[in-house]
C-alpha positions in Angstrom: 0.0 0.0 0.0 1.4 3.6 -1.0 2.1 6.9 1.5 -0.8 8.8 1.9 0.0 12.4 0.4 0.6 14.1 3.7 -1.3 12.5 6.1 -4.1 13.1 4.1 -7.3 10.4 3.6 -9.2 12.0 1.0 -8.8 11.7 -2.4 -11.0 13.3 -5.8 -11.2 11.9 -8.9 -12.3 13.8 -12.3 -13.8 11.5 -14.5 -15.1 12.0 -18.1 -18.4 12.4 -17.9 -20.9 15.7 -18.1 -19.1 18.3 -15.4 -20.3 22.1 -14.7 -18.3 24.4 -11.9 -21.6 24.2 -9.6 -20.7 20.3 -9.2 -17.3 21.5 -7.0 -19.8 23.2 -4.5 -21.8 19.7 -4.0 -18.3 18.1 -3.8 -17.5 20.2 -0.9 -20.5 19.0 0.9 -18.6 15.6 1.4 -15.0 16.1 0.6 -12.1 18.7 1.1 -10.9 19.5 -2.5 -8.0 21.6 -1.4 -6.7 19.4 1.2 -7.2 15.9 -1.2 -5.1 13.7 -3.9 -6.2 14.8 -7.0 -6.6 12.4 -9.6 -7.2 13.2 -13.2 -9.0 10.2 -15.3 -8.3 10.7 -19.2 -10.8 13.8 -19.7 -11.2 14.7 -16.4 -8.0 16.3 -16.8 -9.6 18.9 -18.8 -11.8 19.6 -16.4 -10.0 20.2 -13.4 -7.3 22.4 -15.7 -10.8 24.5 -16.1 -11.2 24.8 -12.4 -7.9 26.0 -11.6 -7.2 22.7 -9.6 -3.6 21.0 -10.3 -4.0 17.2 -10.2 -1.3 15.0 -8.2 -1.3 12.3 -11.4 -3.2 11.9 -14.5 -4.0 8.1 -16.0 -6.0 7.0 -18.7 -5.6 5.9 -22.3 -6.1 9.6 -23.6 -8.8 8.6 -26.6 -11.1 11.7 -25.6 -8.4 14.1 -24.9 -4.7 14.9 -26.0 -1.7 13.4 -23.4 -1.6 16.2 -21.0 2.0 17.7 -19.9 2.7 19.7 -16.8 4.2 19.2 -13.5 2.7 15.8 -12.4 2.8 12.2 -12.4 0.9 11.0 -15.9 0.3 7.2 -16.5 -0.7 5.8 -19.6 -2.8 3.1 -20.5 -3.8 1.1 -23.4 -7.1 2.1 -25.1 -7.8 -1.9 -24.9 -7.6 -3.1 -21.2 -10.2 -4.3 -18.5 -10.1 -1.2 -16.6 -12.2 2.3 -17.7 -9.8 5.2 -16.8 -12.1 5.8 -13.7 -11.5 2.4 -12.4 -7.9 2.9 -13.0 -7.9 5.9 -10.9 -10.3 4.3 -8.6 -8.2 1.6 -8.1 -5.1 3.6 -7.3 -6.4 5.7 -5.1 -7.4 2.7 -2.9 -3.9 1.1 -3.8 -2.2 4.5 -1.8 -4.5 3.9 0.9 -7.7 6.9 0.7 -10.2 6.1 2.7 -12.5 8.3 1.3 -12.8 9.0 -2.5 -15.3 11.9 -4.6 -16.1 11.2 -8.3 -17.0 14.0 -10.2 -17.6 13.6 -14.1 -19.4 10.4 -13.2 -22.6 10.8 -14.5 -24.5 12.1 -17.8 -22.9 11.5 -21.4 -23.2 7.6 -22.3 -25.9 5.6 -19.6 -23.5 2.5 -19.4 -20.8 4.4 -18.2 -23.1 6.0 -15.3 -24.0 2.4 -13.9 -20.7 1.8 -14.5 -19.5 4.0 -11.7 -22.2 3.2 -10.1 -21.0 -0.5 -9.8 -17.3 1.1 -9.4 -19.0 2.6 -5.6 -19.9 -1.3 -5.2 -16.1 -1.8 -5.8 -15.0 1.2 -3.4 -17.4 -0.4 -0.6 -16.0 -3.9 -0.7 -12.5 -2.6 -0.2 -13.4 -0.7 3.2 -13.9 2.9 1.8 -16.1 5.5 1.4 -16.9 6.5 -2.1 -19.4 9.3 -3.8 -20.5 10.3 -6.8 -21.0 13.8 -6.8 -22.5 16.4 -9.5 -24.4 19.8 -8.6 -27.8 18.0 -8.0 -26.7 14.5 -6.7 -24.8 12.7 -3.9 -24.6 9.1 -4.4 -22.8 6.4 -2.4 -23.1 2.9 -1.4 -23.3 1.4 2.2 -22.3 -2.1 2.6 -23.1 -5.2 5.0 -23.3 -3.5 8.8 -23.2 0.1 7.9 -24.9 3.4 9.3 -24.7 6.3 8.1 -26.3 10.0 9.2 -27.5 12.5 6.7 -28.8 16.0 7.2 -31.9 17.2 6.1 -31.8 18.8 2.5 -34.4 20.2 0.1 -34.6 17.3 -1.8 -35.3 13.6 -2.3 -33.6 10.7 -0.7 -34.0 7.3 -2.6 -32.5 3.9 -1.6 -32.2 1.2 -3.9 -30.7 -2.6 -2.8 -28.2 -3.2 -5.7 -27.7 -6.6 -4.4 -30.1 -9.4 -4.2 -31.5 -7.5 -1.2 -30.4 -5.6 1.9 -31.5 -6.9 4.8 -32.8 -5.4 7.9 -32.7 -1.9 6.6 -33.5 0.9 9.0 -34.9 4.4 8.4 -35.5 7.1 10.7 -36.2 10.2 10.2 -37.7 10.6 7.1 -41.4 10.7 5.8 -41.4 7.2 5.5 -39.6 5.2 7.8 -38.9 1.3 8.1 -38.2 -1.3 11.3 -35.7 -4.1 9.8 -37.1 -4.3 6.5 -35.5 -6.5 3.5 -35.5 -4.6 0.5 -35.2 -6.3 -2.6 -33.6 -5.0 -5.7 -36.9 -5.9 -7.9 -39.0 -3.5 -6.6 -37.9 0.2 -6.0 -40.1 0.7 -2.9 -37.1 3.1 -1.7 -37.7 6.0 -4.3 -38.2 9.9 -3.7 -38.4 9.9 0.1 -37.5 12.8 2.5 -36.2 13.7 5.7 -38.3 16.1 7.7 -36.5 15.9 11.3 -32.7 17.5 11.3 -31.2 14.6 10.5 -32.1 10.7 9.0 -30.2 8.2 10.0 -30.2 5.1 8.2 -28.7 1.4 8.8 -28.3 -2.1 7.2 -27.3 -5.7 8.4 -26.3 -7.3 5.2 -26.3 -6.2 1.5 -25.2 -3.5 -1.1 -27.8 -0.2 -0.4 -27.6 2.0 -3.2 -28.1 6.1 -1.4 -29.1 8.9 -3.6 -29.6 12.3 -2.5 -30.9 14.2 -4.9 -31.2 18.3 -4.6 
């Protein structure tokens, strides 16, 4: 496992996908931009340029965007491997040891490559992190087998999808509608467009992959 830039735990990835400025304000909501490991994935270079933000290392096969050149570590990738560039930078942020890793660029553009990173979150779970997908309207994440987790209340919607067979014993509290140790299964999206009305919801599962999107 690699050094942790100073001390640090955090790391942000710029993906390829659709991006606007506003999305670095919903970023900030769960990550520290300034005081992360910046990774670049392929376009997503572009991106953070834009934004003023200098990226510690820059991967991908470059087939949407020329090979960048600057003052950073740049690794380079075949166009035909396993990986997509935001696994590859997925993957080494985990390999350096950040415990907590933003996506931006994630979603919009080309479907498959939003459940793609979707799935990817699946991948960031399973290897004891935290990972988000953030853009200016959404803050996604998945919770894994004996998790809790505590949001604040938002103007928005809050939807919970099992992305496994089921979750099992899922907890809500304090939202409109609340459940006591329910299994949700991943045929039936009884978890869609709920909301939290007291200060904060908290929400727990025993066993299972529980897909969380806020959505704002």
């Amino acid at each position: 496992m690699g050094t942790l830039i100073e001390n640090k735990n955090d790391a942000v990835i710029f993906a390829g996908g659709d991006f606007s400025t506003e999305d670095l304000k919903s970023c900030e909501k769960v990550i520290d931009i300034n005081n992360s490991y910046i990774i670049c994935a392929d376009k997503g270079y572009e991106y953070a340029v834009n934004c003023g933000i200098k990226p510690h290392i820059v991967v991908g096969d470059f087939d949407s965007t020329s090979e960048p050149m600057g003052d950073f570590d740049i690794e380079i990738y075949p166009v035909q491997k396993d990986d997509t560039d935001t696994m590859i930078a997925i993957k080494l942020a985990i390999e350096k040891g950040y415990t907590k890793i933003a996506i931006l660029g994630a979603l919009g553009g080309r479907f498959d490559h939003s459940i793609a990173n979707i799935q990817a979150l699946m991948y960031i779970a399973d290897n004891n992190a935290s990972g988000y997908i953030v853009d200016s309207h959404h803050v996604i994440t998945v919770l894994g087998d004996n998790a809790t987790v505590d949001i604040n209340k938002f103007d928005g919607y809050l939807s919970l999808f099992a992305i496994t067979n089921s979750v099992q014993n899922l907890n809500i509290r304090g939202c409109e509608y609340n459940l006591d140790n329910y299994t949700l299964e991943n045929n039936f999206p009884l978890g869609v467009s709920n909301q939290i009305v007291d200060d904060i919801a908290k929400i727990s599962i025993d066993k299972g992959k529980l897909l969380v999107i806020q959505y704002s």
